[in-house]
N, C-alpha and C positions, 0 to 999 in steps of 0.2 A: 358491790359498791364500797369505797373505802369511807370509811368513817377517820377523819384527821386526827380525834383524839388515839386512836390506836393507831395511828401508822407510826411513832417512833415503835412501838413493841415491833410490831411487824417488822419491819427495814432491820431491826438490829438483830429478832432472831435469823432472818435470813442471811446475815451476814455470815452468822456464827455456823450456822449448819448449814447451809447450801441445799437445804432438801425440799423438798414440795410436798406440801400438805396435803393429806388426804382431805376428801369434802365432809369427813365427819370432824375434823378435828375443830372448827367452829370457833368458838370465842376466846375458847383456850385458847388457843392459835394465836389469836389477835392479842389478846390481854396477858400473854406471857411479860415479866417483869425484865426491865431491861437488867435490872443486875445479877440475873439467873446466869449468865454466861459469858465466858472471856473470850477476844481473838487472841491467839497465840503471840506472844511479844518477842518470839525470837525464831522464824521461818528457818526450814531447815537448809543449808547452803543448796542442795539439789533446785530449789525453788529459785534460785536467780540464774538459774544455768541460760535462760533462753536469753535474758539479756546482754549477760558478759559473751554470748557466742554472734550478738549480734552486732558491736561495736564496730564498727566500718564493712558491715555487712553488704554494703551496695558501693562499695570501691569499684573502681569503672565502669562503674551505670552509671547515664543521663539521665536524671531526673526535671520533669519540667513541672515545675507549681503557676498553677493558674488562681490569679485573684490575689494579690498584694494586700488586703487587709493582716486582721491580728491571728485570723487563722492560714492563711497562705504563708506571710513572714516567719511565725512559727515553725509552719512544715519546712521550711525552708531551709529552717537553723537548722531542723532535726535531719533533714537528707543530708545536708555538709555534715553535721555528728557523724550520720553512719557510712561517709567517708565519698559521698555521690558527687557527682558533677553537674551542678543545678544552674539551671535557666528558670528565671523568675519573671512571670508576665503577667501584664496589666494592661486594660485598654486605658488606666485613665496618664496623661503623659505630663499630668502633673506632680507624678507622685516623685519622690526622693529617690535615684536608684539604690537598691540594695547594698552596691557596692560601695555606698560613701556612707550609709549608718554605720554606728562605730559597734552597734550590737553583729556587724558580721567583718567587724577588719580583722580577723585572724583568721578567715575564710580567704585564698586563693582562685578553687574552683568556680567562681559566680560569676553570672552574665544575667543583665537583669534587661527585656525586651518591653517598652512602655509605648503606649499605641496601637498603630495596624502589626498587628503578626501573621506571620505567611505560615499557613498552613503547615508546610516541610519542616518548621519548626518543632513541632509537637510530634510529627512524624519519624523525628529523627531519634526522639527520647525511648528509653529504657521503659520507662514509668512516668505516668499522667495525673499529678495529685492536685487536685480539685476542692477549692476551698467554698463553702457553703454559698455564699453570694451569685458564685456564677453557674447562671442557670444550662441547661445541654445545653439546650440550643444553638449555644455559644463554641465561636471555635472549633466550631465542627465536632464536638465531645461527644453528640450522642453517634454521629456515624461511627468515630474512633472507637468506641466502647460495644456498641456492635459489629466490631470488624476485626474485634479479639485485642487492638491493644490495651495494656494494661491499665484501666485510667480507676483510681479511685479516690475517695474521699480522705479529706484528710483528719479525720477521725478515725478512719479505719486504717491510715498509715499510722498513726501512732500507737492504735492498738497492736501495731502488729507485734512491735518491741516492748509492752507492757510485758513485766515478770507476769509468772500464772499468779507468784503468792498472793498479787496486787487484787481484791474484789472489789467488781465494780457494781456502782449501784447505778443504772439509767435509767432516767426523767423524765418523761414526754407528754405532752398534750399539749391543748390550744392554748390554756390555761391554768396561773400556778405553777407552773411550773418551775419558775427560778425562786418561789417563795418555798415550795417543799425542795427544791434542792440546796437552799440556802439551811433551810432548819435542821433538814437532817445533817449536813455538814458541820454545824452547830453542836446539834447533838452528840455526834462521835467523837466532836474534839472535847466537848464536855465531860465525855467518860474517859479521856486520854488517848484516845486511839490518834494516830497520825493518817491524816485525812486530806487527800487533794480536793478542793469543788474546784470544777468548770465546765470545759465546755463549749456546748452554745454559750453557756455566762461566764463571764468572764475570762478568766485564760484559760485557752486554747490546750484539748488533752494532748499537743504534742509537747506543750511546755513539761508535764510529767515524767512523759518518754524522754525528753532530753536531763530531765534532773535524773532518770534512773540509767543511762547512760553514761551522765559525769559521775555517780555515786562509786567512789574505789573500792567500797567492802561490800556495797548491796542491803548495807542496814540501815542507812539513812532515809531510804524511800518510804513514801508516805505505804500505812497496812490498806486503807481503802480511796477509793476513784469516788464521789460522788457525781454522775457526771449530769449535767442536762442537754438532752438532744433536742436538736428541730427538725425540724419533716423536712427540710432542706439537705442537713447530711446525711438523712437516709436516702436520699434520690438516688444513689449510687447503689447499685446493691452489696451488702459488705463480706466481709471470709472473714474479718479476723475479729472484729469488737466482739465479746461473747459476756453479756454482764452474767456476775453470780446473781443480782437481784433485775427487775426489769419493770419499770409502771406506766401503764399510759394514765393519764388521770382524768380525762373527759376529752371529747373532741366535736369541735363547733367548727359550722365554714368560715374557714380564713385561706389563704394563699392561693382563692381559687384563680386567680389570674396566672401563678406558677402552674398549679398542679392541676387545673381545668373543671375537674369532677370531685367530690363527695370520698367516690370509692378511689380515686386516687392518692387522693391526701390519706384515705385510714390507712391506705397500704403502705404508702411512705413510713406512717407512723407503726403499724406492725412488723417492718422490718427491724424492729429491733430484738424482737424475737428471735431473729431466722437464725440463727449458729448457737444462742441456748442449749445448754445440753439437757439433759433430764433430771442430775439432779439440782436443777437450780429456779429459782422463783419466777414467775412471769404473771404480772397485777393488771389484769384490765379490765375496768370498772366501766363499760363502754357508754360515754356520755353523749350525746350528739343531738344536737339543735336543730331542728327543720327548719323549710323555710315557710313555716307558721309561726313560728318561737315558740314550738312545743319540744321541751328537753326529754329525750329520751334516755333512759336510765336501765342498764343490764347489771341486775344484781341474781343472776340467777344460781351462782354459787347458795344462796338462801335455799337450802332445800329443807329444813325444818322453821317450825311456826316463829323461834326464838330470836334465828337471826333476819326474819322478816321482821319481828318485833325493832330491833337493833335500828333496820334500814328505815323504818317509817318513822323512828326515833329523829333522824336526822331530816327529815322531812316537815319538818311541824311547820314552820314559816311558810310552805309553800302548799297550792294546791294542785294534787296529784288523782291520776287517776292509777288506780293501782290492779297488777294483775297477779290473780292468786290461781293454782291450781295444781296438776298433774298428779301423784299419784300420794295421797296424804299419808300419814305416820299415827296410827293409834296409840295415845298417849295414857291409857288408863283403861281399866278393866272394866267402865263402864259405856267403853266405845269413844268416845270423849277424841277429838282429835284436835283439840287444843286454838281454834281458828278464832273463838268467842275470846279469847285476849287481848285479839287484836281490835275489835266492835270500837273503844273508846276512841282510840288513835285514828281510827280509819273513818271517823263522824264528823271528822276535821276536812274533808276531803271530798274531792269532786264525784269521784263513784270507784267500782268494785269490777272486774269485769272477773267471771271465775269459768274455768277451762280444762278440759281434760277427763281422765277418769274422776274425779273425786270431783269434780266440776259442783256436781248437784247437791252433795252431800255438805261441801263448805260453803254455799250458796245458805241452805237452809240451817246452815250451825249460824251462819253471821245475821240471819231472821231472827230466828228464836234469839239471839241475845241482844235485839234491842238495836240494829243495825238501820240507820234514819238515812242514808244516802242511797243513790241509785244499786242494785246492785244485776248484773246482767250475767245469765250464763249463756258460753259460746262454748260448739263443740270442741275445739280443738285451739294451738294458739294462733294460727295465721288468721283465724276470726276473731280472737280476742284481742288481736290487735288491730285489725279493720273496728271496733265495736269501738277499742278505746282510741281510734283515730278519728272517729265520731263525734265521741264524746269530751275532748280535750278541748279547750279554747286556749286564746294566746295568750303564752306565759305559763300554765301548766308544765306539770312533768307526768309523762307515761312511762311507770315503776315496773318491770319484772321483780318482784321479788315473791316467788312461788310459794314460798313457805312449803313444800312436797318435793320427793323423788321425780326425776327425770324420766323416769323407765317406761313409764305407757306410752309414751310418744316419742324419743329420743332414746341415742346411746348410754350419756351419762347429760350431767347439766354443764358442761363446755360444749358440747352438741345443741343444747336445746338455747344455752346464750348465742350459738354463732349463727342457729335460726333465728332468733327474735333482731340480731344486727340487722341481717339480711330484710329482712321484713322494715326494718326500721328506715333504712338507706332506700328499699326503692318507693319511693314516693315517684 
């Protein structure tokens, strides 16, 4: 679970290393000081190579952009940039052609189709760039797209001409979203770094692509992308976005009219993961709302007592049913596994539900220290979470935050979070 006061630490150390935490490195992790570390102010020429090799890189390709908004028109510039032959269409036939904005009279190649479009149209293109509004269904895009032509987002066309030097940090959830990607945009430019925000907010990441395409020396471009995504430009599946940093921040039903199901929207929103390399950050605090209004919260990276303490920190206002367990961490030579810390904090709260090997043993530490609320042990977690689906009324939150190792029951604790989603989603 992301705690907001540390997410500027967080976002900046990963800008700076690009590396992934181990699950012991903990608070340090989180509370590392932003002025511990610099990005590099002068990339070395090698790092602009992909963009200056890409400057009219689609010279007699057809490119056709569907969806006339501020992300289509964008793409639009940016395909005439890399030197393409673009058809620009729109079903609404009120719109302005492109050919009479004066943002593209230095453009020749354009043909702007407003209205009915005949299929052969799209058919006849190079490349199908698809701006977030317009859903498959539309245009025949998801047959196209399953029948190998090249149709993508246009997010993922301007990633494609982003330099490598360029990190990007991307934004996702139902909610928040444009306010931590407005803050952290804030922040980097606070410490001096040269920083694009946008996006789904506000301008379009091909506006980027086209400022590092007009830049004649490659120093001018901004050092990082703050970008925010919507489950809309993930619907395409992408090749080339690949953030150095990556968040989803909670996820509740919304777009179910687009995206139909539950598990279809998280997937949308976890494709921003899928071309992550390894050594780079990927933050999903997985939040999700049923249709009880009971918040589900996966904090299960907590695998000691301290950053459970942390998570129920941020809890206070609300009441939670909280799940502890798996395999505890002996904290002292008196056997002591450190659970009775927690007793004050968790007396604020709807109940306890405890699980696992160490089930019984932090059952009877959170007893003896004075622990006034329900407290239930189940053997394992897909009962602990039937127990605290019980036990939750509306408006609650049901809390993973283990406080123990993953290992009696799961691989590691990214194994034993991506059981508690699954459990969480099939209602």
């Amino acid at each position: 679970m992301i705690c907001f006061p540390s997410l500027p630490g967080l976002l900046y150390y990963s800008f700076l290393t690009a590396t992934k935490p181990s699950a012991e490195m903990g608070a340090s992790f989180l509370s590392l000081s932003l002025a511990q570390a610099q990005i590099p102010s002068s990339p070395p020429a090698s790092a602009f190579r992909r963009v200056r090799s890409s400057v009219e890189d689609l010279k007699g390709q057809r490119v056709a952009v569907v969806g006339l908004g501020a992300s289509g028109r964008a793409a639009a510039r940016l395909a005439l940039a890399r030197g393409a032959c673009v058809l620009a269409i729109d079903k609404n036939e009120e719109l302005v052609p492109l050919e009479n904005d004066p943002l593209f009279a230095e453009y020749a190649d354009l043909q702007t189709n407003l209205g009915y479009c005949n299929d052969m149209l799209l058919e006849s293109a190079d490349r199908i760039v698809v701006s977030p509004g317009v859903p498959l269904e539309e245009y025949g895009l998801s047959n196209l797209l399953h029948s190998g032509w090249q149709v993508m987002s246009e997010l993922d066309f301007a990633a494609e001409v982003l330099p490598q030097n360029i990190k990007v940090l991307a934004v996702t959830g139902t909610n928040g979203k444009s306010t931590v990607t407005s803050f952290a945009g804030q922040m980097l430019h606070h410490l001096g770094i040269e920083t694009f925000v946008g996006g789904n907010l506000g301008r379009p990441l091909s506006d980027a692509a086209i400022q590092c395409l007009q830049s004649s020396s490659g120093r001018d471009i901004c050092q990082v992308a703050v970008v925010e995504v919507s489950s809309y430009q993930m619907e395409i599946p992408i090749k080339y976005f690949s953030p150095a940093v990556a968040v989803v921040l909670n996820l509740t039903p919304d777009h179910l009219e687009r995206h139909k199901t539950m598990q279809n929207y998280a997937a949308m929103k976890c494709r921003l993961f899928s071309h992550m390399k390894h050594s780079k950050l990927a933050v999903l605090p997985v939040v999700f709302m049923d249709a009880h209004g009971v918040t589900w919260v996966d904090d299960s990276k907590a695998t000691n007592v301290e950053s459970t303490y942390t998570g129920l920190m941020g809890l206070k206002d609300h009441k939670a049913v909280i799940l502890l367990g798996g395999l505890a961490k002996v904290l002292s030579s008196e056997g002591s596994n450190g659970f009775e810390q927690l007793v004050e904090l968790l007396n604020h709260h709807r109940g306890v539900i405890t699980f696992g090997s160490s089930g019984a043993m932090i059952q009877k530490t959170l007893g003896d220290g004075g622990l006034s609320i329900p407290c239930v042990r189940a053997v394992n977690l897909e009962e602990a979470v039937n127990c605290a689906r019980s036990m939750a009324r509306h408006g609650d939150t049901i809390l993973l935050s283990p406080g123990c190792a993953s290992f009696d029951e799961f691989r590691n604790f990214e194994h034993r979070g991506k059981v508690f989603q699954e459990l969480a989603l099939s209602l």
